[in-house]
C-alpha positions in Angstrom: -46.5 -217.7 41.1 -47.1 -214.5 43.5 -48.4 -215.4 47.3 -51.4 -213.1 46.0 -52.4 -216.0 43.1 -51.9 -219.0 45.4 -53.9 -217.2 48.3 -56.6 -216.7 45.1 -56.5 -219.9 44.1 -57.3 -222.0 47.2 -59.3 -219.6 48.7 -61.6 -220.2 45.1 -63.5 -223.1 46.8 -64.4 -221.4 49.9 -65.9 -218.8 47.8 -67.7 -221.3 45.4 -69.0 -223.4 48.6 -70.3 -220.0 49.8 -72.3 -219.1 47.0 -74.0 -222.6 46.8 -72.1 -223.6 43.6 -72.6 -227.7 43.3 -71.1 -229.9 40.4 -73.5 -231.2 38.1 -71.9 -234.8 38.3 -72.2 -235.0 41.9 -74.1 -237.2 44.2 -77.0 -235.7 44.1 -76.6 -233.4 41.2 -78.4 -232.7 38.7 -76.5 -234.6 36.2 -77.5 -237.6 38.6 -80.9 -237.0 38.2 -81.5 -237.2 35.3 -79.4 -239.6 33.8 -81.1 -242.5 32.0 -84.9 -240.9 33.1 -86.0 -238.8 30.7 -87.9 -239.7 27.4 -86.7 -237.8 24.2 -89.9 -237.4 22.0 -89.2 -239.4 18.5 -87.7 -237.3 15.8 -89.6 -237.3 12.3 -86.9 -235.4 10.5 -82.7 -236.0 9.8 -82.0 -232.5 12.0 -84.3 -234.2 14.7 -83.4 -237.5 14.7 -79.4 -236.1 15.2 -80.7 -233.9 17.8 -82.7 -237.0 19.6 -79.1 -238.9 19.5 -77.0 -236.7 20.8 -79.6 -235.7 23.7 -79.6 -239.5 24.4 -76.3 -239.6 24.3 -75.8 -236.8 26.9 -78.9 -237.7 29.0 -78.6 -241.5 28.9 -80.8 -243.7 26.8 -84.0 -244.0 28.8 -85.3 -247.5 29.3 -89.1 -247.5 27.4 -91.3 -247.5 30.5 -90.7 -246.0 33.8 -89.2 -243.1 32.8 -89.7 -239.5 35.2 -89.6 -236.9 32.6 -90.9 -236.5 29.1 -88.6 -234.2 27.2 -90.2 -232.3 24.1 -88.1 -231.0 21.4 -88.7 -229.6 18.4 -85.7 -228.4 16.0 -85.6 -225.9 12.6 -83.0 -225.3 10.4 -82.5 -222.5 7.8 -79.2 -222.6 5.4 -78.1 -219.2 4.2 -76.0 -218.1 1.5 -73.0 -216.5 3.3 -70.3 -216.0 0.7 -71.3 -214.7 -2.9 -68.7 -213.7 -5.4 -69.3 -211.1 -8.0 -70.1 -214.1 -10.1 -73.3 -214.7 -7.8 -71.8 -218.1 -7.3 -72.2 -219.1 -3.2 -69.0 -219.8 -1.8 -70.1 -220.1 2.0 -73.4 -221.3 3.6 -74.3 -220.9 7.2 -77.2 -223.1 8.7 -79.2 -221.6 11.5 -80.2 -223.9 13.9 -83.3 -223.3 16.4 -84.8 -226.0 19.1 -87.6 -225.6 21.3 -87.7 -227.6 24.4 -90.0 -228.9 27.1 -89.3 -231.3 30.3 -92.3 -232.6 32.2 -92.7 -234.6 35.0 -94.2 -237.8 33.8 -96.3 -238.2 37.1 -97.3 -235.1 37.2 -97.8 -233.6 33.6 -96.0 -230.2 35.1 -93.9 -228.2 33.0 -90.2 -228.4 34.9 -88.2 -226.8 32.1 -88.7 -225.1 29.0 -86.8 -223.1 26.5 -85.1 -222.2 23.4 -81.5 -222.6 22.3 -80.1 -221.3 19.2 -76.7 -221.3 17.0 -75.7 -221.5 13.8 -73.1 -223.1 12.0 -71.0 -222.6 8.9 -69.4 -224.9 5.7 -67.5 -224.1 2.3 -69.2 -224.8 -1.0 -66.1 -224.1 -3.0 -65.6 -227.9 -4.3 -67.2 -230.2 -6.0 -70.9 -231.0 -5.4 -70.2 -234.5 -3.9 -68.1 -232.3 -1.2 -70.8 -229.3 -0.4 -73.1 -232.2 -0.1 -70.6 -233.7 2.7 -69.8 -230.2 3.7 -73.3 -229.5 4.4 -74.2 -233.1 6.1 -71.1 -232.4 8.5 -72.6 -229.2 9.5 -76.3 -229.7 10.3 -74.3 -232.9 12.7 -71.8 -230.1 14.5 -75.4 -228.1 14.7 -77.2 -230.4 16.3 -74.5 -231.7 18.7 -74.1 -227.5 19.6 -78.0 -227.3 20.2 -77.9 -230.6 22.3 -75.1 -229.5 24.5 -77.1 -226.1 24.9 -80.5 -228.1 26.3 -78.1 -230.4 28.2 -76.9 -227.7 30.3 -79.9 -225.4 30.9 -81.8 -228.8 31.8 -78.8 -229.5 34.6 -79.4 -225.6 35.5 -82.4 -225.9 36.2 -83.6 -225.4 40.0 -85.1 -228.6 41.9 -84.2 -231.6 39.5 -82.4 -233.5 42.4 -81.6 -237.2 42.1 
């Protein structure tokens, strides 16, 4: 390693202290804050009820009264062919995943956070039907884990949630 990379390298932090970078997980951070305080609304559909548990999972399970911040989501999916052979038979789908969310201050009823977070997701429909079916299952789960993470991390970005 050059004298140039080590200088780099633990000069980094100086620079990151400087521009006001903090870790989510710190005291104080924003990962602090909201752990185990906000509300995920109830899901009424399989997409929204894996998005609601991983959310819960990444946010904490909030406790049923008590909570600080109500957190709004609402989740679509669309599957698309991908793959077609000349055959017209599907060999690929891809599901498109879209979530709307909104975090508000329970004692307030103010709008801290809001957004929308999209990916998609693909899966092979080349075997049998018992295995697109499990194909397709595994997929919408890796989608709504992906979507999750997305809201998880804009949430923690955003300015003023402070444990």
């Amino acid at each position: 390693m050059s004298s140039f990379d080590r200088r780099t390298l633990l000069l980094m932090p100086l620079a990151l202290a400087a521009c006001g970078f903090e870790p989510v997980y710190a005291p104080g951070g924003s990962g602090s804050a909201l752990d185990g305080k906000v509300e995920v609304s109830a899901p009424n559909t399989v997409e929204s009820f894996l998005l609601v548990q991983n959310l819960e999972r990444k946010l904490g399970r909030s406790a049923t009264s008590g909570n600080e911040y109500k957190l709004d989501v609402v989740v679509s999916t669309v599957t698309r062919r991908a793959s077609i052979t000349t055959a017209n038979e599907t060999n690929r789908y891809t599901i498109d995943g879209n979530a709307r969310y909104e975090l508000k201050s329970n004692a307030t009823g103010q709008v801290l956070a809001s957004g929308q977070v999209t990916d998609f997701v693909g899966y092979s429909a080349a075997g049998s039907t018992v295995s697109t079916l499990a194909d397709e299952r595994d997929a919408t789960e890796r989608l709504m884990v992906i979507l999750a993470d997305q809201i998880v991390n804009r949430l923690y970005a955003t300015p003023g949630l402070s444990a």
